[in-house]
N, C-alpha and C positions, 0 to 999 in steps of 0.2 A: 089423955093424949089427943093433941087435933090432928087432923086430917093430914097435914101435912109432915107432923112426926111422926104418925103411922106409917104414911108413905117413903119418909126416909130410914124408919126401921125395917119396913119390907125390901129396899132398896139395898141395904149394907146387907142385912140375912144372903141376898139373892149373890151380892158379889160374895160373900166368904163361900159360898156354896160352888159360884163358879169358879173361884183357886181351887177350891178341897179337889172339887174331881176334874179340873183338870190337870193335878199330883194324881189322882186315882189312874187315869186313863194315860197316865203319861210313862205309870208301873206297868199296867195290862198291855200296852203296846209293847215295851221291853220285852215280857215274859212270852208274849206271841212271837216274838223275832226270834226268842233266845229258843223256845220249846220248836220252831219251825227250823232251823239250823242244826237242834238235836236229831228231828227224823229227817233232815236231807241227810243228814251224816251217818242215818242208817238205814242209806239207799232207797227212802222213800223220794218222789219228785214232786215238781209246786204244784202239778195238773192233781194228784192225789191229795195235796194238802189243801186242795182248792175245794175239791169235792168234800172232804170234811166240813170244812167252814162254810161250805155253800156260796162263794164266792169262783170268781176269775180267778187264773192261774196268772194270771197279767195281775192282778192285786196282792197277790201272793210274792209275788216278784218284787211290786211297788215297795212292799212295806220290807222286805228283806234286804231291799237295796237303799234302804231309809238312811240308815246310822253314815254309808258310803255317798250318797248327796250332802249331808250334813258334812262331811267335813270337806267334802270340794267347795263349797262354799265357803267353809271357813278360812281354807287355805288361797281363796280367788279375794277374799274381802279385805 
């Protein structure tokens, strides 16, 4: 293979790789909405879900107010 097939077999590798995870990350971000919803609903708060993650309670917020951006945008577009 020349150089330049190499280079467009490392080029397709790299995009299937970036689809794969980003399906991967697009699950992991669900399941952190869905599991952070399950312990606000059992009286836990974002400041406590923050400090788990080691994150801002303001990021905790961002990402749980995610799915509700998403559709005011759909519904303005």
């Amino acid at each position: 293979m020349d150089v330049e097939g190499r280079a467009l077999a490392e080029l397709l590798a790299a995009h299937a790789d970036m689809e794969r995870l980003t399906a991967e990350i697009s699950v992991a971000r669900r399941r952190r909405r869905d599991a952070a919803r399950r312990l606000i609903g059992l009286g836990r708060g974002t400041s406590w879900i923050a400090r788990q993650l080691g994150v801002t309670p303001q990021a905790v917020d961002g990402f749980l107010k995610y799915q509700e951006r998403q559709e005011k945008k759909r519904g303005s577009g």
